[in-house]
C-alpha positions as CSV (number, residue, x, y, z in Angstrom):
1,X,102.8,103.8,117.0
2,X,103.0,101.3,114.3
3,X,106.7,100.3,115.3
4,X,105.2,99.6,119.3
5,X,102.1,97.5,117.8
6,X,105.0,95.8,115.5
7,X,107.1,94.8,118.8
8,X,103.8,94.1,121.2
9,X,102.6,91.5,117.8
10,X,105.8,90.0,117.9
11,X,105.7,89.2,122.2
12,X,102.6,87.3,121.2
13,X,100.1,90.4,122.6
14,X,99.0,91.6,119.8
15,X,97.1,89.6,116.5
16,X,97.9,91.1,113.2
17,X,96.9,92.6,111.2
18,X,96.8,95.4,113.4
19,X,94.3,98.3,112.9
20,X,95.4,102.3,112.9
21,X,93.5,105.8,112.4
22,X,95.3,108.3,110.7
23,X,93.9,111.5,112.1
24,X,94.4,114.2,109.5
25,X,94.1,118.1,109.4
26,X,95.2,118.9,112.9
27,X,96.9,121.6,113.9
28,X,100.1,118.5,114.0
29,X,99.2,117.1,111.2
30,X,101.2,115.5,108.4
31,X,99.3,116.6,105.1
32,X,99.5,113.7,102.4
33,X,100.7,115.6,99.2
34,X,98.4,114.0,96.3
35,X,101.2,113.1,94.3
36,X,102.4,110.6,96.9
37,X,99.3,108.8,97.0
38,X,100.4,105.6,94.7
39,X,103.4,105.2,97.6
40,X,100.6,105.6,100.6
41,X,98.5,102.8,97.9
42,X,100.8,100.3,98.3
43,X,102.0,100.8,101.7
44,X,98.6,101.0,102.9
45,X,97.4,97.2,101.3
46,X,99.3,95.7,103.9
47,X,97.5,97.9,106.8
48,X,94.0,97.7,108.2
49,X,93.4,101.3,108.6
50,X,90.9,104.6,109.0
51,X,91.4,107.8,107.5
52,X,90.0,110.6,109.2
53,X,90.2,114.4,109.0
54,X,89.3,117.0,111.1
55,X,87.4,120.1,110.3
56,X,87.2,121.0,106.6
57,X,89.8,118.2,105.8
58,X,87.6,115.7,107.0
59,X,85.8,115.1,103.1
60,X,89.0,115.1,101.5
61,X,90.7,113.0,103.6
62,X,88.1,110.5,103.5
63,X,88.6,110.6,99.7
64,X,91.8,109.9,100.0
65,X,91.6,106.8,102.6
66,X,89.0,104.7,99.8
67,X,91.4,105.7,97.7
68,X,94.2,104.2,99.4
69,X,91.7,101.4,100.2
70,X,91.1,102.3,103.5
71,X,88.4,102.6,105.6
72,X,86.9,106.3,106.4
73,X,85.7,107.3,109.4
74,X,83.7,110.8,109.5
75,X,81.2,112.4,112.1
76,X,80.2,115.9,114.0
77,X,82.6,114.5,116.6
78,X,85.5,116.1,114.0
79,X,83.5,118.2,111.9
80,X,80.2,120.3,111.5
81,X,80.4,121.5,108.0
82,X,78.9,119.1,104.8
83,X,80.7,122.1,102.6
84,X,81.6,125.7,103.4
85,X,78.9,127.5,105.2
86,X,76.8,124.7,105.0
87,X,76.6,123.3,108.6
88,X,75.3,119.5,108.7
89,X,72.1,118.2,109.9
90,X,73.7,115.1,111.5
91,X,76.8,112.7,111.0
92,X,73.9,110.9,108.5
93,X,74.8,113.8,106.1
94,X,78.6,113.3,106.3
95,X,78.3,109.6,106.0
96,X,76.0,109.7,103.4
97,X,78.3,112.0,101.6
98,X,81.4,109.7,102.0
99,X,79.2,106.5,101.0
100,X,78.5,108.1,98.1
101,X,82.1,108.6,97.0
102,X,83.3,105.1,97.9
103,X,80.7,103.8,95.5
104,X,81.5,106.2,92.7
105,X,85.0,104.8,93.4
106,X,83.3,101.0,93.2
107,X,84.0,100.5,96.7
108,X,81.1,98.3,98.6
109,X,80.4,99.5,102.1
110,X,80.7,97.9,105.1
111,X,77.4,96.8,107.1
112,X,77.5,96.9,111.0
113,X,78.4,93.1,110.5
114,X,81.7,93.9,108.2
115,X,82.0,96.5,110.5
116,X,82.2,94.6,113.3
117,X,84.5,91.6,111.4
118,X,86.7,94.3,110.0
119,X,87.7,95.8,113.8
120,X,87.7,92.2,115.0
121,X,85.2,93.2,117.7
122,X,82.6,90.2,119.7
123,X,79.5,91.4,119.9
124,X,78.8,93.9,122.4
125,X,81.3,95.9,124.2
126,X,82.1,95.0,128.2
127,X,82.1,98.0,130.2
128,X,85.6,98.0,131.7
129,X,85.7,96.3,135.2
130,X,85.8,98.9,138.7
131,X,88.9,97.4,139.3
132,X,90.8,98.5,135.5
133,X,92.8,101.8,135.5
C-alpha cells in the first residue's frame, strides 16, 4: 500500500506525507518482534502513521506506535477488554488508558484540532454525493 500511495504522490494525486494504519493482531497479521523496534523508530519518522491492534493486542500495540512516535488509535470497534476479564465501560476507558501511557512516555496528546491538522482533514466531513460509487 505504501508503494501505490508512493506512485499515486508522484502523478501529482496524492500530497505527502501520506498517512497509514497499521492494523495489528489479526488473524494476518505481521507481529512486530520488540527487538526490531529501533528499525520500525527510524523508518517510522518519515511516516505519518496509526498503530492499531485488535483484540487483546490492541494495548500493546498502542504502546508500541508512541513508541515508534506514532499516533494510536484504540476503541470497542477492535476491542472490548481494558485487561483480561475485565470488559470496558466505553472506548473512554481504552483511550484513557492509552493517554495515560503516551504521557508517561512524555508524549503530548493531540486535541480534536491536532487531530484534525494531523489527518489534514477541513472541517466537517461531506457526505459523499448520490452520484459517487
Amino acid at each position: 500500500m505504501m508503494d501505490e500511495a508512493l506512485f499515486v504522490a508522484k502523478q501529482g494525486l496524492l500530497d505527502l506525507p501520506a498517512h497509514y494504519d497499521f492494523v495489528l493482531g489479526t488473524p494476518a497479521r505481521w507481529r512486530p518482534p520488540r527487538e526490531r523496534s529501533s528499525f520500525w523508530s527510524r523508518g517510522c519518522r518519515r511516516l505519518e502513521l496509526d498503530v492499531a491492534g485488535i483484540g487483546r493486542h490492541q494495548l500493546p500495540m498502542a504502546e508500541l506506535g508512541i513508541a515508534w512516535g506514532g499516533n494510536a488509535r484504540v476503541g470497542l470497534e477492535d476491542n472490548i477488554h481494558l485487561s483480561k476479564g475485565v470488559l470496558a465501560k466505553g472506548s473512554h476507558e481504552l483511550v484513557a488508558a492509552v493517554a495515560a501511557k503516551a504521557l508517561d512516555q512524555g508524549r503530548s496528546l493531540a486535541t480534536p484540532q491536532d487531530a484534525r491538522a494531523i489527518l489534514r482533514l477541513n472541517g466537517a466531513l461531506q457526505p459523499a454525493s448520490s452520484s459517487a460509487i
